[in-house]
N, C-alpha and C positions, 0 to 999 in steps of 0.2 A: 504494500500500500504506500501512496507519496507520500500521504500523510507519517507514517510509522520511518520512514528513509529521511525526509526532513526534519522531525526530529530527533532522533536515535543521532543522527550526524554531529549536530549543533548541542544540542541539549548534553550530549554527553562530552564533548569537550570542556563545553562552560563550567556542567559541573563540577567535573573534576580541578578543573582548574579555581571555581570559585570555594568548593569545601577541603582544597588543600591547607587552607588556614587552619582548618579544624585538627590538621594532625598532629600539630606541634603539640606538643603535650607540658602543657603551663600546670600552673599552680593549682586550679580550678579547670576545671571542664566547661563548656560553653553551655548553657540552657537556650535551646532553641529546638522550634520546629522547621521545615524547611515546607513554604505554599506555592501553589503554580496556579497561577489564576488567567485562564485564559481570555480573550479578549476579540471575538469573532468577530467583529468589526473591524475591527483593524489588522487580523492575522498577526497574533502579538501571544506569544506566552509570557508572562511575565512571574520572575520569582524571586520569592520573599523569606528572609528568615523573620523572626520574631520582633526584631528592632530595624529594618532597612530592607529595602529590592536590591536583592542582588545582580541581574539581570534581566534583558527584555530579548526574548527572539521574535523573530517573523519567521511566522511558520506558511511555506504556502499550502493551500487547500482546508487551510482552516475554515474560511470562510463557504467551504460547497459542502458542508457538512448541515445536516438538515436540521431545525431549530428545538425538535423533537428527539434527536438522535448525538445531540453537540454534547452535552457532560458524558455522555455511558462510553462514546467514540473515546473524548478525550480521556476520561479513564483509562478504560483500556490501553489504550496506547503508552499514555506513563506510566501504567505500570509494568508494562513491557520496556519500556524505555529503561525504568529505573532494576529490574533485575540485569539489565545487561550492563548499565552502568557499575553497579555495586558489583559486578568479575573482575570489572576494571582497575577500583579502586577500594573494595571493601567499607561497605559502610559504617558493619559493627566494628571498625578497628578506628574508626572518625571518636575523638576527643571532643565528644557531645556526650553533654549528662541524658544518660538512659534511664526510662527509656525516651525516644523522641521518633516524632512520624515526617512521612512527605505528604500533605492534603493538600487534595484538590477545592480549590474555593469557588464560588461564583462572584460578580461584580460588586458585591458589597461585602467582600472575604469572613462569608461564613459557610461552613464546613460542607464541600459536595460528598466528598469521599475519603477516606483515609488509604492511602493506595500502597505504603507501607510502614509496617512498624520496626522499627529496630530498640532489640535488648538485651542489653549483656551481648553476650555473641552471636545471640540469633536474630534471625531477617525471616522476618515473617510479611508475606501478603495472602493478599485476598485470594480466597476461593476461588473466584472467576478467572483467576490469570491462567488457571491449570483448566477450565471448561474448553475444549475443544481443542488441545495438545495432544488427545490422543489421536483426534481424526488427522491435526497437521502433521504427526510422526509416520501414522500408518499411510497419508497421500505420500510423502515424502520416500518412506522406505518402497513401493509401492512404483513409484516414479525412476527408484535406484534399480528397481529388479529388473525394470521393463527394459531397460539399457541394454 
């Protein structure tokens, strides 16, 4: 999907490069959650820890996403986004007081989704990121035999 390739690209740069601050390991652990609020008008993900926006993408195709279908789509996708980000860069080993989440908000940043939680060493999401992994693995292997 363009959507899931635009941001998986962008998204996962930014972040690593924006919660590399988190690694250092100070005195104190950071208390914060990390929000992605997106912004279908303008093709704009924008994210936020708990005291500042950390950055803004443009996402294309955010906007042909239908008005009915825009939070469960964008769900989905970060939180696809964000387990491929955390192989990356490990989220539970981030110097954030645990436990702390990534939520999805809407335009007045209150809570669409919790798309992942991290604690202690585990990364936990949602149920729904594993609904229909097994039908993508068996098209997939499926696609490798027909070869």
């Amino acid at each position: 999907m363009k959507l899931r390739e635009n941001l998986f690209k962008e998204l996962a740069n930014r972040l690593q490069e924006v919660l590399g601050k988190f690694v250092d390991k100070g005195d104190f652990p950071a208390v914060t959650d990390i929000y992605f609020k997106p912004i279908k008008e303008l093709k704009e993900l924008v994210v936020y820890d708990d005291d500042n926006k950390l950055f803004t993408l443009s996402v294309n195709g955010m906007d042909n996403i239908l008005e009915k279908e825009f939070y469960p789509t964008i769900e989905n996708e970060l939180r696809r986004v964000l387990l491929e980000v955390d192989k990356r860069i490990s989220f539970a080993g981030l110097h954030i007081w645990k436990p702390y989440s990534f939520v999805l908000v809407d335009d007045n940043m209150d809570s669409v989704a919790e798309l992942m939680l991290i604690d202690d060493d585990s990364v936990l999401a949602s149920q729904t990121i594993l609904e229909g992994l097994d039908d993508e693995l068996n098209e997939f292997l499926n696609n490798l035999l027909s070869e």
